[in-house]
C-alpha positions in Angstrom: 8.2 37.8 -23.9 10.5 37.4 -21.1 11.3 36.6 -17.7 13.5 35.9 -14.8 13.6 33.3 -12.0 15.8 31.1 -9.6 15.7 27.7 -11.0 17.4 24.1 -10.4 18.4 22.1 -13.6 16.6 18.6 -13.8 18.3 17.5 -16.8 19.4 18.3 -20.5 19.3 16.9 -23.8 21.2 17.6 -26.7 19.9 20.0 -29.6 21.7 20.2 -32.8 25.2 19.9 -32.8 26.6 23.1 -30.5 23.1 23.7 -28.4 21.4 22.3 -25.1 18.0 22.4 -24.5 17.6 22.3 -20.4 14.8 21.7 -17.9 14.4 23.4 -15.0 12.6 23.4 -12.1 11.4 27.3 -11.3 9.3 28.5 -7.9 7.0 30.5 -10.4 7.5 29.0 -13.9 7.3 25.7 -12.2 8.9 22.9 -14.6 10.3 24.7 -17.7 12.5 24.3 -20.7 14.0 26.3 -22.4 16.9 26.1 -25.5 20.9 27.2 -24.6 22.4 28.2 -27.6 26.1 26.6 -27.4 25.6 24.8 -24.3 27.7 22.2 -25.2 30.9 24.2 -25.2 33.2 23.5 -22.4 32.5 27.2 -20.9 28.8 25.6 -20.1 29.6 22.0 -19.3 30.2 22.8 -15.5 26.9 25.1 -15.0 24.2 22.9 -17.0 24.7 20.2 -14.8 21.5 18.6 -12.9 21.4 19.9 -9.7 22.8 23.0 -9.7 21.1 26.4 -9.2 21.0 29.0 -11.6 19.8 32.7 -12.5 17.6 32.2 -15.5 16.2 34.6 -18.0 14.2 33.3 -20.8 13.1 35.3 -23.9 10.9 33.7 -26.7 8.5 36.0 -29.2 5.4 33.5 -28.1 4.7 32.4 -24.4 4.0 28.8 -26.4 7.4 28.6 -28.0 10.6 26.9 -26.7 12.5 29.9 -26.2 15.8 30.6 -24.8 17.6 30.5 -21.6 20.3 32.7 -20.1 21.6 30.8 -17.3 23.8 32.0 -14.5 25.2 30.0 -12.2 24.3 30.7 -8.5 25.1 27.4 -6.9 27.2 24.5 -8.1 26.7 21.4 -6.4 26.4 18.7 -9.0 30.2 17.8 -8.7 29.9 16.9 -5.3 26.7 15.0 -6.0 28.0 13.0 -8.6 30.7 12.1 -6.6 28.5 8.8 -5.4 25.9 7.0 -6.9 23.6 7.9 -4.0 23.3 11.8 -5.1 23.7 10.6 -9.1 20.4 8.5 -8.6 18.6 11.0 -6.0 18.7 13.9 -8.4 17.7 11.2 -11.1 14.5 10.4 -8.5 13.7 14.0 -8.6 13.6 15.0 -12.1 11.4 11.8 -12.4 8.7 12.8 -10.0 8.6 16.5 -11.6 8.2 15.0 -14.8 4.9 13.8 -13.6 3.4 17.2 -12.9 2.7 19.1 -16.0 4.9 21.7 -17.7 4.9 25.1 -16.4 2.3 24.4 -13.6 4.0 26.5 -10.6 4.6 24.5 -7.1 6.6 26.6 -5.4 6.4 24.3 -1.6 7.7 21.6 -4.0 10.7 23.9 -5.4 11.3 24.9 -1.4 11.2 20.9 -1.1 13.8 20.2 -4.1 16.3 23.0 -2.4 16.0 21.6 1.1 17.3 18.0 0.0 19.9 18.5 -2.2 22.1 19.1 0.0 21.2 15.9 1.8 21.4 13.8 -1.1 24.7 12.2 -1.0 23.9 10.8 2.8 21.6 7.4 2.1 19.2 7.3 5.2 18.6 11.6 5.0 17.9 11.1 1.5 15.7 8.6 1.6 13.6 9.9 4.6 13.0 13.0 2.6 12.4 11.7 -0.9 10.0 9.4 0.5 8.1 12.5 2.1 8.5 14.0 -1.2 7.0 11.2 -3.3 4.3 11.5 -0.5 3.6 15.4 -1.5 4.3 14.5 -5.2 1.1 12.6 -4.6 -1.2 15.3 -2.9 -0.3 17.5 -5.9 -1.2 14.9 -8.1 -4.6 15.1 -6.5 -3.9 11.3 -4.7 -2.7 12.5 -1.5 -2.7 10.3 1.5 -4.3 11.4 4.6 -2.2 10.2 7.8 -3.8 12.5 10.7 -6.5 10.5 12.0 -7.8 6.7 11.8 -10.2 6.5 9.2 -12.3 3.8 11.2 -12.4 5.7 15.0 -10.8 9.5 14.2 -8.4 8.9 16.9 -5.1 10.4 15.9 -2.7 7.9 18.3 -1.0 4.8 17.2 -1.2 5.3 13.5 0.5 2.3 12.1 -1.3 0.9 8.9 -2.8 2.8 5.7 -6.4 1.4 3.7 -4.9 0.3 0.4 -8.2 1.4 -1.3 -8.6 5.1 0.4 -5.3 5.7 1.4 -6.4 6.8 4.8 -4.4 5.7 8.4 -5.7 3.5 10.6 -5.0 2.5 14.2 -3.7 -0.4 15.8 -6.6 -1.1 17.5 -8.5 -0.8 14.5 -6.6 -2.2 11.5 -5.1 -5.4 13.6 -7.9 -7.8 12.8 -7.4 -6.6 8.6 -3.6 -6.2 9.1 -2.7 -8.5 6.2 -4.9 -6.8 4.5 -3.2 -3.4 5.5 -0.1 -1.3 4.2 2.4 -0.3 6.7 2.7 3.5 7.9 6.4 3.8 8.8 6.0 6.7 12.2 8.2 9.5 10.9 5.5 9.8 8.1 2.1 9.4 10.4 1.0 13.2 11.5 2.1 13.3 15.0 3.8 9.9 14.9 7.3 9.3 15.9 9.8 12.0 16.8 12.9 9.3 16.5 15.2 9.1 13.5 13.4 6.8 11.3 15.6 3.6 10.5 16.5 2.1 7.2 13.6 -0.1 7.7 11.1 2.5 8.8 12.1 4.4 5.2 12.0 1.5 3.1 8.2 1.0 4.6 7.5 4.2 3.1 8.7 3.6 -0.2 6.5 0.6 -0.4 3.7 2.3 1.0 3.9 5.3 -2.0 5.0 2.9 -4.3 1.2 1.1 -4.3 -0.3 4.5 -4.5 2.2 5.6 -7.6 1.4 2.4 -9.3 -2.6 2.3 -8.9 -2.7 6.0 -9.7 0.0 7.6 -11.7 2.4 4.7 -13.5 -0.4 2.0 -14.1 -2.8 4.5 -15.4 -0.4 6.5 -17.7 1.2 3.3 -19.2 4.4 4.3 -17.6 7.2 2.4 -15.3 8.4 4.0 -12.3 11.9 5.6 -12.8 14.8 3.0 -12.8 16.4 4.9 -10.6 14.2 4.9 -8.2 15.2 0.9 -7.7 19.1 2.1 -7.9 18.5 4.4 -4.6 16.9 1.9 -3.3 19.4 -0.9 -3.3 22.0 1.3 -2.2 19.3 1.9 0.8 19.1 -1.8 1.6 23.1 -2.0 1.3 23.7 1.0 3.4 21.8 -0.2 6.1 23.1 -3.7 6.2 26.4 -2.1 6.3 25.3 -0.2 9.4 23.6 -3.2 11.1 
């Protein structure tokens, strides 16, 4: 068997003592591995980095079996990312969230997703905007997605400000402020409709909190797993970023 696809490497992991096997992250193939014979020679180093694009064949006699990759480099932009701890830990948050989607499932929106922020990724407050709105669709693909267009209480679609903690629905101010406390906080660059303004530091680290309940409850809690550390590095640098900028 064989094929060919565009693909961005998540990570690697060592396979015997000359060999790679890598993980990408494919439109059609979705989230696949594959083995690189001698991937650990200095002529591979600089492609089989995580987040660079490549040109990938793979070949394998059963569709079940590892396999191998032929990787061509199309974009290199892993340097640059690891230049700060920001990009480092963003790519990290990435391959994390895949992870949670099973192998060779195809999302090719999410792929369109992964392309569209890694060139954003070394830039704190871009970064965090959209990996927050892709935890959000990591969610819907999941099957948990929230649903932000109208108030789950009055089907208005104005002044969307808190989420239901136990249906994950918006609700407006007029009707969540006598439960507020009892409320999560919809930052408005992620209601449908809400804010046009750049979100602030705040505003993102709202949404983080707000997908964080729903990744615990649903995904982490459920599966026995902890969410990616990380996640908890980007963050800090967040908070510090933004009390720089204050």
């Amino acid at each position: 068997m064989q094929w060919t696809d565009e693909g961005v490497i998540l990570g690697t992991r060592r396979h015997g003592e000359t060999s790679l096997i890598v993980e990408l992250l494919t439109p059609v193939r979705g989230r696949h591995l594959g083995l690189v014979r001698g991937g650990r020679s200095r002529r591979h180093q600089p492609v089989l980095q995580p987040g660079n694009s490549v040109r990938a064949t793979w070949r394998a006699r059963l569709d079940e079996h590892l396999g191998n990759y032929t990787l061509e480099a199309t974009t290199l932009r892993a340097a640059r990312l690891m230049e700060g701890a920001t990009g480092l830990y963003g790519i990290q948050m990435i391959g994390g969230l895949v992870r949670l989607l099973p192998e060779r499932d195809p999302h090719p929106q999410l792929y369109d997703g992964v392309i569209a922020m890694l060139d954003w990724l070394d830039e704190p407050t871009t970064a965090g905007a959209l990996l927050v709105r892709f935890e959000a669709r990591i969610l819907e693909e999941l099957g948990f997605g929230l649903d932000l267009e109208r108030c789950a209480a009055t089907g208005t679609t104005g002044e969307l400000i808190y989420v239901s903690p136990k249906t994950g629905r918006a609700v407006s101010r007029a009707a969540g402020l006598p439960y507020s406390d009892r409320l999560l906080t919809l930052p408005g660059f992620l209601a449908e409709g809400g804010e046009q303004r750049e979100p602030t530091t705040a505003d993102i680290l709202a949404g983080f909190r707000l997908t964080s309940y729903f990744f615990a409850r649903h995904v982490y809690e459920p599966r026995g797993l902890a969410p990616p550390e990380a996640r908890a590095h980007f963050l800090d640098l967040l908070k510090r970023a933004g009390e720089a900028a204050d």
